[in-house]
N, CA, C and O atoms as a DFTB+ gen file, in Angstrom:
672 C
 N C O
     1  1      35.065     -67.421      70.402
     2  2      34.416     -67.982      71.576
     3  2      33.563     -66.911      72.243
     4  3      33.721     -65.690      72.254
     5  1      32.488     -67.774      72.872
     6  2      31.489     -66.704      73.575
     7  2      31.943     -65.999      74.997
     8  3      32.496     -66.725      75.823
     9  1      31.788     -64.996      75.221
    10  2      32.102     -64.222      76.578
    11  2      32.100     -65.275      77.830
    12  3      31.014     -64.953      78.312
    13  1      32.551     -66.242      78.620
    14  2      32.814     -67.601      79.690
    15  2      32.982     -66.235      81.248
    16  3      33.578     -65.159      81.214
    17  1      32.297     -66.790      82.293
    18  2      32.513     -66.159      83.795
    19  2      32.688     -66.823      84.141
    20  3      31.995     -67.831      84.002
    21  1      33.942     -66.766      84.989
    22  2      33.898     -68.226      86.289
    23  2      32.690     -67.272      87.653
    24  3      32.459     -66.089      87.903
    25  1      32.331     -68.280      88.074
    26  2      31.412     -67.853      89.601
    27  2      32.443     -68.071      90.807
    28  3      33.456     -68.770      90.782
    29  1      32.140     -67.608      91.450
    30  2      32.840     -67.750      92.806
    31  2      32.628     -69.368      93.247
    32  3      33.541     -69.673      94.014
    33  1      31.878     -70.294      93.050
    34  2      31.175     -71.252      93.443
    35  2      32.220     -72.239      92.195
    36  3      32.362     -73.374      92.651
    37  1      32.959     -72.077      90.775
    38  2      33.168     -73.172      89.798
    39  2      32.636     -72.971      88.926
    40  3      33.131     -73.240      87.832
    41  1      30.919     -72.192      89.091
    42  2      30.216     -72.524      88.397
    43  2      30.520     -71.702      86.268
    44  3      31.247     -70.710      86.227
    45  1      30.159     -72.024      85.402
    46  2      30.281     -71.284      84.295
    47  2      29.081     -70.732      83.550
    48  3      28.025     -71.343      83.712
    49  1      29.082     -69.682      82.766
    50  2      27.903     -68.687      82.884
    51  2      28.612     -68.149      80.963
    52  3      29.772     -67.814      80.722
    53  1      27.471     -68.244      79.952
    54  2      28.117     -68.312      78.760
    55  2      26.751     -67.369      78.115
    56  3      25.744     -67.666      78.757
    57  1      26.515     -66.539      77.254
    58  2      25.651     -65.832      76.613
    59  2      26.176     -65.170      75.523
    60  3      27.364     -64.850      75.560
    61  1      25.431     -64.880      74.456
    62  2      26.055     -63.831      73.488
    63  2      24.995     -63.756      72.436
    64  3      23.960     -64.420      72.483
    65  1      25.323     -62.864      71.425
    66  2      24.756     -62.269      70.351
    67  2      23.130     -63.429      69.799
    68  3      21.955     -63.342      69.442
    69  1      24.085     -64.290      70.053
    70  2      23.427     -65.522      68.587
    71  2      23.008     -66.617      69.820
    72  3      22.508     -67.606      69.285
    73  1      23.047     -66.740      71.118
    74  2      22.593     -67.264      71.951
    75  2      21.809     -66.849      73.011
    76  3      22.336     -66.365      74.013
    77  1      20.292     -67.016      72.883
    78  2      19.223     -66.131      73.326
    79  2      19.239     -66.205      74.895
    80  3      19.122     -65.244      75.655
    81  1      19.453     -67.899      75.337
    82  2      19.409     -68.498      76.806
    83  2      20.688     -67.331      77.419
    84  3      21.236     -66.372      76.876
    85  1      20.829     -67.965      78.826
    86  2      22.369     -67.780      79.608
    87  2      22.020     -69.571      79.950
    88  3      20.997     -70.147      80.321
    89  1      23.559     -70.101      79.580
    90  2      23.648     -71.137      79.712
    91  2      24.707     -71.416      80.999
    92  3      25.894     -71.154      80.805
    93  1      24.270     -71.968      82.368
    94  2      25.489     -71.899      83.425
    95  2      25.894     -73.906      83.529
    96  3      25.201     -74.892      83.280
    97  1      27.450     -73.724      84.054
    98  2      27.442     -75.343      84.149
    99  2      28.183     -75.106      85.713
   100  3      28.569     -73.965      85.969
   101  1      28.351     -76.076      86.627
   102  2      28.608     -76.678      87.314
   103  2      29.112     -77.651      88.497
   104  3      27.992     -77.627      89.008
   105  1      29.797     -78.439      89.321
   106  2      29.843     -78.892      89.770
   107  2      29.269     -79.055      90.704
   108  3      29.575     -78.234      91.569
   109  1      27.979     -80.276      91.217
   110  2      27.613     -80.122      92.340
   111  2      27.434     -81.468      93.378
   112  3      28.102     -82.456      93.075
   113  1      26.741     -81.535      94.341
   114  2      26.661     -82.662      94.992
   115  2      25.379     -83.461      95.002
   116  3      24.450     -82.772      95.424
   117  1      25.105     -84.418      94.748
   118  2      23.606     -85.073      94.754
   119  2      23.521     -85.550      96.159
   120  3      24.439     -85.574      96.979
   121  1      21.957     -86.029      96.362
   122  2      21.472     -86.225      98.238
   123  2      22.807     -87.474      98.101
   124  3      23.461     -87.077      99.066
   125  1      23.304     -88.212      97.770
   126  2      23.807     -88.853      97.949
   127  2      25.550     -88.734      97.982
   128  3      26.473     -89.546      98.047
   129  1      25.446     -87.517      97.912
   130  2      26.972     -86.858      97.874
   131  2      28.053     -87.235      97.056
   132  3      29.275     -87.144      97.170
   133  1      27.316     -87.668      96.229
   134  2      28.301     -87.975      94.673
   135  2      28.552     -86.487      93.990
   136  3      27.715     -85.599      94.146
   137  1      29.361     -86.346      93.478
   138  2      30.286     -85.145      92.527
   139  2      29.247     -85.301      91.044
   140  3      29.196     -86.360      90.419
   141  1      28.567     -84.220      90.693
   142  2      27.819     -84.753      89.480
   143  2      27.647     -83.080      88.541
   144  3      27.266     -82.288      89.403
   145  1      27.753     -82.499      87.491
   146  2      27.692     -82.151      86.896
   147  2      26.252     -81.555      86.514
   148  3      25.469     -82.483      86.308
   149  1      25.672     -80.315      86.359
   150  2      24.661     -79.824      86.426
   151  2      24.102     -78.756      85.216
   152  3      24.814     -77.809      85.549
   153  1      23.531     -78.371      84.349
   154  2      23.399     -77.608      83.604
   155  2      22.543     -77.118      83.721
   156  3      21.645     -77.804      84.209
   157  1      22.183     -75.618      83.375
   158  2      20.395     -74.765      83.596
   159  2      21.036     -73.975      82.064
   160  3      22.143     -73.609      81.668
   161  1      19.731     -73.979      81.568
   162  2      19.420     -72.662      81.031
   163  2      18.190     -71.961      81.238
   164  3      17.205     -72.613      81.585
   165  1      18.066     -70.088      80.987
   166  2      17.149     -69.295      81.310
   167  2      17.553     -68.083      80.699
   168  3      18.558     -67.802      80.046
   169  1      16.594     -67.441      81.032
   170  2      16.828     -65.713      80.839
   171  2      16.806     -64.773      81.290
   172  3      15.784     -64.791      81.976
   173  1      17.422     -63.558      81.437
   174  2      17.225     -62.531      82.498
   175  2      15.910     -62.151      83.167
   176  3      15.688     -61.485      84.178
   177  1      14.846     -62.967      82.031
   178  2      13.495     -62.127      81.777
   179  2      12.917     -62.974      83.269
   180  3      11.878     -62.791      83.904
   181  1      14.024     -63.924      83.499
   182  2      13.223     -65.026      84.772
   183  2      14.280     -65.071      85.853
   184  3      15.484     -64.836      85.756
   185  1      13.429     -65.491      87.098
   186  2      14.477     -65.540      88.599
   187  2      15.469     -66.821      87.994
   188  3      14.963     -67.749      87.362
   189  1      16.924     -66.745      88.267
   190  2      17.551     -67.559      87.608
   191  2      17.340     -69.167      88.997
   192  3      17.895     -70.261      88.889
   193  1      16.549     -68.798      89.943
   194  2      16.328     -69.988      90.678
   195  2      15.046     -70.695      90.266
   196  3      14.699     -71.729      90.836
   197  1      14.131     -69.989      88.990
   198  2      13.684     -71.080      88.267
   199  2      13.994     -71.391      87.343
   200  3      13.062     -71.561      86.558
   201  1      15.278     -71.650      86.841
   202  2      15.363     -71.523      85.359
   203  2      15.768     -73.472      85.716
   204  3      16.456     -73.836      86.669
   205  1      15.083     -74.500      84.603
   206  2      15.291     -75.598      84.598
   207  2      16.575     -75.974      84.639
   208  3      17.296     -75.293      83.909
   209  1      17.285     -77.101      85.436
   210  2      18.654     -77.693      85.838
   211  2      18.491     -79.608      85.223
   212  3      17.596     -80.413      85.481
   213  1      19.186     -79.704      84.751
   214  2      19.753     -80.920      84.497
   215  2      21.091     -81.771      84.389
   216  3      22.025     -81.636      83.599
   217  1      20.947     -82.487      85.193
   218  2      22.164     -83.548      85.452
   219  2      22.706     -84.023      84.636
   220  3      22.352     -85.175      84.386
   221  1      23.632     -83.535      83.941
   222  2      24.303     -83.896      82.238
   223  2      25.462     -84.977      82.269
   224  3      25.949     -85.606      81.330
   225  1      25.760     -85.009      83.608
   226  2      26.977     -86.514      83.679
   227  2      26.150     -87.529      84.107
   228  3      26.647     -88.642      84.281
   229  1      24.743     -87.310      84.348
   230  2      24.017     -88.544      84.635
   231  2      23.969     -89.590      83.206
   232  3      23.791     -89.073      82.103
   233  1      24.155     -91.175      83.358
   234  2      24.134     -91.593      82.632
   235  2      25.341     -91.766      81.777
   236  3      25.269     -92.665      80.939
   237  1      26.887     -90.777      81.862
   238  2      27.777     -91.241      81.557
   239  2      28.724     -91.117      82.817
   240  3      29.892     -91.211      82.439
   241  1      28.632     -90.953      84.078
   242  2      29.454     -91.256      85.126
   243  2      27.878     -90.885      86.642
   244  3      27.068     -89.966      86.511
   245  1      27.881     -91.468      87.366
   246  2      27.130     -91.029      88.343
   247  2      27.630     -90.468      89.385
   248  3      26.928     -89.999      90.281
   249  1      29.400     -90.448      89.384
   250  2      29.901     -90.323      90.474
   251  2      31.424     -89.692      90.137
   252  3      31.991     -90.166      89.152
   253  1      32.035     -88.763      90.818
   254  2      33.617     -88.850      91.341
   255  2      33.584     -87.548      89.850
   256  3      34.695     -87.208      89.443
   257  1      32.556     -87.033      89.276
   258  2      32.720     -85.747      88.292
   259  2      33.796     -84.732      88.550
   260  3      34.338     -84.741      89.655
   261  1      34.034     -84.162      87.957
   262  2      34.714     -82.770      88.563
   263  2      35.092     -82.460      87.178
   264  3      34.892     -83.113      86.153
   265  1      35.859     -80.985      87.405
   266  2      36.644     -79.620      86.335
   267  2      35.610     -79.763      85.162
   268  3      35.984     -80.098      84.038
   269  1      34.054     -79.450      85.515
   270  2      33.437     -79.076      84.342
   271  2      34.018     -77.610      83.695
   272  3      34.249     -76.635      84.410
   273  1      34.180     -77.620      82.470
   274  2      34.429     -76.336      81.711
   275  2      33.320     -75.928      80.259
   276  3      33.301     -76.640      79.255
   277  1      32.855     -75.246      80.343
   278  2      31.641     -74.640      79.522
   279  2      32.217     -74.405      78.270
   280  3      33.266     -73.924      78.697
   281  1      32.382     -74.363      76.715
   282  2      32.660     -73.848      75.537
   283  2      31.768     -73.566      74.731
   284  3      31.085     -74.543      74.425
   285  1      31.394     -72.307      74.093
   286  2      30.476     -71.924      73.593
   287  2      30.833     -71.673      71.842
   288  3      31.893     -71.089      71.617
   289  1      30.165     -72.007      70.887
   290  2      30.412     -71.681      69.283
   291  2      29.843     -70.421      69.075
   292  3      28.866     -70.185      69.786
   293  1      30.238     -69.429      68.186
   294  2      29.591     -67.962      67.669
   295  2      28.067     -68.776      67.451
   296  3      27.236     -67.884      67.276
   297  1      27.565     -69.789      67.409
   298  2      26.461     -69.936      66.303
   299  2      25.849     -70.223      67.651
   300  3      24.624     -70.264      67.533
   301  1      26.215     -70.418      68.787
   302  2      25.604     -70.451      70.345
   303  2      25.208     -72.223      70.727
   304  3      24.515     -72.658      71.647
   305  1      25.918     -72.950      69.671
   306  2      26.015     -74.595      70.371
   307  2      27.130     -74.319      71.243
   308  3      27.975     -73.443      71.056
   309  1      27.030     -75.727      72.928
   310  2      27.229     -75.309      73.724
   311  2      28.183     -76.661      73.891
   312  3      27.870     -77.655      73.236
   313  1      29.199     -76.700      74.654
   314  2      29.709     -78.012      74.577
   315  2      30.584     -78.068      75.826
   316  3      31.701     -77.554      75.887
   317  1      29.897     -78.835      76.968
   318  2      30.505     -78.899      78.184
   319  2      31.249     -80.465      78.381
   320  3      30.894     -81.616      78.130
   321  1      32.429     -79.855      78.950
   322  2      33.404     -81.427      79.100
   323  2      34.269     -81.171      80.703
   324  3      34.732     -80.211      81.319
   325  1      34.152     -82.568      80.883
   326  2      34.280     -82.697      82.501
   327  2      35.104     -84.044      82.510
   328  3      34.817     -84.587      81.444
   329  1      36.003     -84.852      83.211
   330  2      36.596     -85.408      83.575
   331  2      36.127     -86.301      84.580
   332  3      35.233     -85.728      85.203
   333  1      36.352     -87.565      85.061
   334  2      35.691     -88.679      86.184
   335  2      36.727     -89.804      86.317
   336  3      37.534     -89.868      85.390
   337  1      36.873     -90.897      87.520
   338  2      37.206     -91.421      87.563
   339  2      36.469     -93.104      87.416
   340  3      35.658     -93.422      88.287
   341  1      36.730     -93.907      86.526
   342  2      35.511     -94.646      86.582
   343  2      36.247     -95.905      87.943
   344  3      37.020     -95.700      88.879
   345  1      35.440     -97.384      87.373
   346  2      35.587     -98.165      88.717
   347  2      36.685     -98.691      88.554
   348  3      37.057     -99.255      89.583
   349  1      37.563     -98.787      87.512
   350  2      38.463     -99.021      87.546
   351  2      40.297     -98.219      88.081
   352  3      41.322     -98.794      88.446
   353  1      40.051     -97.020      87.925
   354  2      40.602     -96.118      88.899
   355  2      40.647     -95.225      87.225
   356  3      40.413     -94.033      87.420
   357  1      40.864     -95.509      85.850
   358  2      41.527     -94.621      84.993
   359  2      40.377     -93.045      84.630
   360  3      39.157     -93.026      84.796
   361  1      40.946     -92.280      84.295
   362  2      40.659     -90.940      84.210
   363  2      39.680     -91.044      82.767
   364  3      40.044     -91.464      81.669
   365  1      38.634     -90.638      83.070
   366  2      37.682     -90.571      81.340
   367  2      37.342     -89.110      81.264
   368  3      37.570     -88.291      82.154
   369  1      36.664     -88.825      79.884
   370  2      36.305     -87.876      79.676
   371  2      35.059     -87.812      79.590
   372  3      34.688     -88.896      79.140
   373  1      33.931     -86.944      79.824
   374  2      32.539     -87.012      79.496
   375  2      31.966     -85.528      78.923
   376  3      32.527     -84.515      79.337
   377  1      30.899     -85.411      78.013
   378  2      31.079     -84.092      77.400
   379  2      29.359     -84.359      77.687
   380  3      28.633     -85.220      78.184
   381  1      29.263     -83.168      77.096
   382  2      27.741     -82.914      77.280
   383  2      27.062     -81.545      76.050
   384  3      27.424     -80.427      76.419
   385  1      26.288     -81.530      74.889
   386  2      25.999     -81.163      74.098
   387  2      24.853     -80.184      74.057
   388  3      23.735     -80.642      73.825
   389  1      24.974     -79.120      74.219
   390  2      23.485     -78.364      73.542
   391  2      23.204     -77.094      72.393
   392  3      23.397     -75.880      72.317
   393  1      22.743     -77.966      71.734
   394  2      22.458     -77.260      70.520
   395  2      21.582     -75.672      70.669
   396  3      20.620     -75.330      71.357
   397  1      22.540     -74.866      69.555
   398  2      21.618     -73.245      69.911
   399  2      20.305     -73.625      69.878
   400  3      19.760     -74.471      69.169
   401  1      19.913     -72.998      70.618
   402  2      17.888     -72.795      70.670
   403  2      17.102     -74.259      71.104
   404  3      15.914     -74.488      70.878
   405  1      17.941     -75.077      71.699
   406  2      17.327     -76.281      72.083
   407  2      17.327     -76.465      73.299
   408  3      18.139     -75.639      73.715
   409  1      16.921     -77.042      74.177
   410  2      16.813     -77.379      75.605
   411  2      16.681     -78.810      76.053
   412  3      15.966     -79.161      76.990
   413  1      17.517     -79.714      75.223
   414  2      18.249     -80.805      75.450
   415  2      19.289     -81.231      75.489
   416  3      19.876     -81.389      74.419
   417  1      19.839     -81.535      76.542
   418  2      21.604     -81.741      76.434
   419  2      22.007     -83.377      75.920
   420  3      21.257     -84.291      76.261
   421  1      22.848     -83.570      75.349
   422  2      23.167     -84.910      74.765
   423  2      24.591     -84.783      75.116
   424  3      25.402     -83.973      74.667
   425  1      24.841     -86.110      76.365
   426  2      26.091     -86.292      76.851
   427  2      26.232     -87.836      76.647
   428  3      25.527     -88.846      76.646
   429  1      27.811     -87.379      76.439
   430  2      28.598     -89.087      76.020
   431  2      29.695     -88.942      76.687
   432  3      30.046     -87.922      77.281
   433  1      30.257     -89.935      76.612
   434  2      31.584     -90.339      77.219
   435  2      32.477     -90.595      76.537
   436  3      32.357     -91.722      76.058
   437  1      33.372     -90.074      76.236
   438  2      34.896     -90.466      75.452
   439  2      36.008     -90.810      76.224
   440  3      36.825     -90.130      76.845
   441  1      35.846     -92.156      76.033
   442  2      36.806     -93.106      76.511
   443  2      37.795     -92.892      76.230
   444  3      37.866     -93.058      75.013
   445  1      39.102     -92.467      76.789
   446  2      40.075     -92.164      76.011
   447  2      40.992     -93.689      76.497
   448  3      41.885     -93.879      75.671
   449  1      40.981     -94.519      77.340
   450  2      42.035     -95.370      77.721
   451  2      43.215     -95.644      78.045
   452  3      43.910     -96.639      77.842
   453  1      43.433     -94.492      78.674
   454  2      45.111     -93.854      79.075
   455  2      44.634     -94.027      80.915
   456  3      43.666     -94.481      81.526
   457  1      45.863     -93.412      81.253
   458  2      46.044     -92.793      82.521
   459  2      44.861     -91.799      82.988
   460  3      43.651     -91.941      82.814
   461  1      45.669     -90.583      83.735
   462  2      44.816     -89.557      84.193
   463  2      44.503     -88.297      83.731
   464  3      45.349     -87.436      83.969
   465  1      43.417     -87.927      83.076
   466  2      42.989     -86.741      82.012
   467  2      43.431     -85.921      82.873
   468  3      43.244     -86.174      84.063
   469  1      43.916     -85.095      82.599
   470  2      43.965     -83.795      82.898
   471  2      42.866     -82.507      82.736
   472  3      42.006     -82.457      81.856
   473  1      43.099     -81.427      83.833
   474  2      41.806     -80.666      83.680
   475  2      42.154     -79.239      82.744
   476  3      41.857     -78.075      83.015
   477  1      42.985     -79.846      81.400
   478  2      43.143     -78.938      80.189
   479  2      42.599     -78.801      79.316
   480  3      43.125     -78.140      78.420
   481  1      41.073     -79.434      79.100
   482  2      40.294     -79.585      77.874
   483  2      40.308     -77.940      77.151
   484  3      40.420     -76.859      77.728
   485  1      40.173     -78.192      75.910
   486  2      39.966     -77.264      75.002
   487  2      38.782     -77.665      74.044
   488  3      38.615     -78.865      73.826
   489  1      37.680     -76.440      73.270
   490  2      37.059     -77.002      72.844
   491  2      36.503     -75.866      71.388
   492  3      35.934     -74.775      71.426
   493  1      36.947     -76.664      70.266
   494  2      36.959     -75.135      69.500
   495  2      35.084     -76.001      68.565
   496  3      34.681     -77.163      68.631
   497  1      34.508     -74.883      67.901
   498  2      33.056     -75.723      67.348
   499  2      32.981     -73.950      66.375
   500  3      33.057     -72.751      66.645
   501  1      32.731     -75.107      64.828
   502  2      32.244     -74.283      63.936
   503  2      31.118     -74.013      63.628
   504  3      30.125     -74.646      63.988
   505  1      31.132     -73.029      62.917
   506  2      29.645     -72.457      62.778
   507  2      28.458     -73.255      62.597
   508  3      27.269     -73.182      62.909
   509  1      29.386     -74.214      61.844
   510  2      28.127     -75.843      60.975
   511  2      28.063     -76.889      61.978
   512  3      27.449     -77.897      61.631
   513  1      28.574     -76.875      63.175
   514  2      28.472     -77.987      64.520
   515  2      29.667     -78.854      64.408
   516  3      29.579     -79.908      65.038
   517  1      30.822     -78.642      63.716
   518  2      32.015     -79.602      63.872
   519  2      32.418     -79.248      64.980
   520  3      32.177     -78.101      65.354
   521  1      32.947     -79.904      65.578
   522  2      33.411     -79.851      67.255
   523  2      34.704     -80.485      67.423
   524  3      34.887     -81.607      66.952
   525  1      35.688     -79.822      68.098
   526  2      37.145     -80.827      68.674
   527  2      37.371     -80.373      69.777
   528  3      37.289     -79.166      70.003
   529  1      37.727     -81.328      70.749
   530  2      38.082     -81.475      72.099
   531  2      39.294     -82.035      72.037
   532  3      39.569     -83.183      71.690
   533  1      40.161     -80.991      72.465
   534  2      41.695     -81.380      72.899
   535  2      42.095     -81.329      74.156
   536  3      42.032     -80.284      74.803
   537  1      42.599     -82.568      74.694
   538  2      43.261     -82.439      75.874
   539  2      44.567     -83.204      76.011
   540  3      45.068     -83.858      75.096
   541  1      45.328     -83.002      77.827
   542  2      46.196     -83.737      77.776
   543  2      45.940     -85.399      78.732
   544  3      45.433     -85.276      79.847
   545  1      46.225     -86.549      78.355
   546  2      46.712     -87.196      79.157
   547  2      47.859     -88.163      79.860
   548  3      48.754     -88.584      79.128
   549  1      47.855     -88.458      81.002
   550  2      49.248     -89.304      81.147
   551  2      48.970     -90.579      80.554
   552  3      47.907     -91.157      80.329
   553  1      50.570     -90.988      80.284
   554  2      50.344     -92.361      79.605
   555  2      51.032     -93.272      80.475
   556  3      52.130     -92.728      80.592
   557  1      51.047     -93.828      80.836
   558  2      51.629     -94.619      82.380
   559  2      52.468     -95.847      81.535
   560  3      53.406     -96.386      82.123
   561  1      52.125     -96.276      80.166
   562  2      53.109     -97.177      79.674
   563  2      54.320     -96.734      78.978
   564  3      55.304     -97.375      78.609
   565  1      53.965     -95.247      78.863
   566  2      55.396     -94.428      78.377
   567  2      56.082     -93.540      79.221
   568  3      57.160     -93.020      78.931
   569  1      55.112     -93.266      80.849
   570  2      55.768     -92.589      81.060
   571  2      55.868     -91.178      80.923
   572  3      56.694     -90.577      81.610
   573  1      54.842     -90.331      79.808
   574  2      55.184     -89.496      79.072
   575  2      53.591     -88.830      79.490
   576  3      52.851     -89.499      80.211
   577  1      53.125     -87.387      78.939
   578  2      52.179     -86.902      78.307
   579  2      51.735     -86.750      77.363
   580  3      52.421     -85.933      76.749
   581  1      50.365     -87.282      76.428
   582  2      50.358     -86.661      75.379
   583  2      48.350     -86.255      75.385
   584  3      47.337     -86.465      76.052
   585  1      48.916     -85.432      73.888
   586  2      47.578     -84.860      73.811
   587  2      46.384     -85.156      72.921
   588  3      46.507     -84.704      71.782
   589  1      45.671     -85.569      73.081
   590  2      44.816     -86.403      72.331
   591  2      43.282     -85.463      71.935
   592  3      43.054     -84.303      72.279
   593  1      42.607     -86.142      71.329
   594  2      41.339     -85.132      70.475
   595  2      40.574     -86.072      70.403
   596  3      40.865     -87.168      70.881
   597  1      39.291     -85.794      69.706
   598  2      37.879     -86.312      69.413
   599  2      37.025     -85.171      69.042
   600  3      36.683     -84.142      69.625
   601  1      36.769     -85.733      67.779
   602  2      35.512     -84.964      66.905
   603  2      34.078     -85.284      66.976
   604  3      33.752     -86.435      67.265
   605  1      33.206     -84.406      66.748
   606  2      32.041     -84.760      66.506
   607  2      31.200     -83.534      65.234
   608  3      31.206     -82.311      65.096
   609  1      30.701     -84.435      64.672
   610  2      29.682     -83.406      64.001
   611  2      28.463     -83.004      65.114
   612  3      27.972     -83.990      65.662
   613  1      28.011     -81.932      65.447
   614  2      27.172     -81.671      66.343
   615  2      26.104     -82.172      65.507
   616  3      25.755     -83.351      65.456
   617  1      25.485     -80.983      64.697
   618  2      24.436     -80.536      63.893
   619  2      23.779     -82.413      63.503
   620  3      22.568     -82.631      63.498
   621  1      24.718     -83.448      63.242
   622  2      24.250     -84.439      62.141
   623  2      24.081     -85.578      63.642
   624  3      23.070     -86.127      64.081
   625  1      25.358     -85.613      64.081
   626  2      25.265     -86.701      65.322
   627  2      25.712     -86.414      66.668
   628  3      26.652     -85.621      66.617
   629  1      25.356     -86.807      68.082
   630  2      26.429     -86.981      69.074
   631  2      27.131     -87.825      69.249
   632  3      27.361     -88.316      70.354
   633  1      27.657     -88.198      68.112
   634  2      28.711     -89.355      69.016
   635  2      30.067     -88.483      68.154
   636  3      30.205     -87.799      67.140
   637  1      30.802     -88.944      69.143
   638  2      32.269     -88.573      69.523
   639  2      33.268     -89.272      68.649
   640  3      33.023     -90.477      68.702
   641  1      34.230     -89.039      67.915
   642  2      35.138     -89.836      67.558
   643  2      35.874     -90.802      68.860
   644  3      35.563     -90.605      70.035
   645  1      36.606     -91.567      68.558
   646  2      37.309     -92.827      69.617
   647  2      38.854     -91.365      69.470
   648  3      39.270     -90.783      68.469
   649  1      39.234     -91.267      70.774
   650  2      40.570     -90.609      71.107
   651  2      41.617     -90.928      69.539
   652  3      42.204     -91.847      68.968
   653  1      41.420     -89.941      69.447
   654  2      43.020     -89.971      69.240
   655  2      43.989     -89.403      69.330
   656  3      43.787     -88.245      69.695
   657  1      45.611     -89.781      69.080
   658  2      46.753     -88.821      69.680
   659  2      47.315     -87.659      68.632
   660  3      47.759     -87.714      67.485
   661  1      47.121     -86.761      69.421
   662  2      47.690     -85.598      68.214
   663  2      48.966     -85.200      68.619
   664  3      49.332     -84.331      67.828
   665  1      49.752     -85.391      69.394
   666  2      51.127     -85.211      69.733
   667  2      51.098     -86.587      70.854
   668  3      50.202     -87.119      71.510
   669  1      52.656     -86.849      70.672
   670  2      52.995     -87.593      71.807
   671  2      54.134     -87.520      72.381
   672  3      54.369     -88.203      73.377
């Protein structure tokens, strides 16, 4: 994994060898004071208050975001995952994708259909763009915790595998 800073602010701050940008993520407030998720990349070579920002939970939650966490691959794909509550009250997951040397983020939502995610995501990504996101959630019909995953090939697609349980 790439060198991760927390900011005094939440925010996360990711760079290294094989990743030219500094990639920072997030939590912030829109004029409308919704909880929304934010991404910039830039370079030292620029004031980091121009470096372009984009709203990466836009489009898979508009609202109630929070515990973004940044994960970076040696090969410098970037893979941010954040947690929301949708309208129904249950806990989802939403991730957000950027490929080394690109300056487009591709975010989805992985529905997991449980209870309440927890803010334990893990996120390991190989050199070739395979990606797994492990976390925990409650299961309110058992009672119990368990920990569930979702894959993606970066490099070929963004879409996410459908949850599944890897312990229960």
């Amino acid at each position: 994994m790439m060198p991760q800073i927390t900011t005094a602010a939440g925010g996360l701050i990711t760079q290294g060898a094989n990743l030219p940008n500094i990639v920072t993520v997030g939590d912030s407030l829109d004029g409308n004071s919704n909880q929304i998720i934010v991404g910039r990349v830039g370079t030292l070579d620029n004031d980091p208050s121009t470096w372009p920002s984009t709203v990466i939970s836009a489009g898979v939650s508009d609202v109630n975001n929070a515990g973004s966490r940044l994960f970076a691959g040696d090969n410098g794909d970037v893979v941010v995952v954040w947690q929301f509550v949708d309208q129904y009250g249950n806990g989802q997951i939403g991730t957000s994708v950027l490929l080394a040397g690109d300056t487009v983020w591709h975010s989805a939502l992985i529905s997991q259909g449980m209870g309440s995610a927890q803010n334990d995501y893990q996120v390991s990504i190989s050199n070739n763009g395979e990606a797994l996101i492990v976390w925990t959630a409650y299961n309110p019909f058992t009672n119990t915790f368990v920990t569930l995953g979702s894959a993606a090939l970066l490099h070929t697609s963004f879409n996410w595998s459908a949850p599944f349980i890897l312990v229960s």
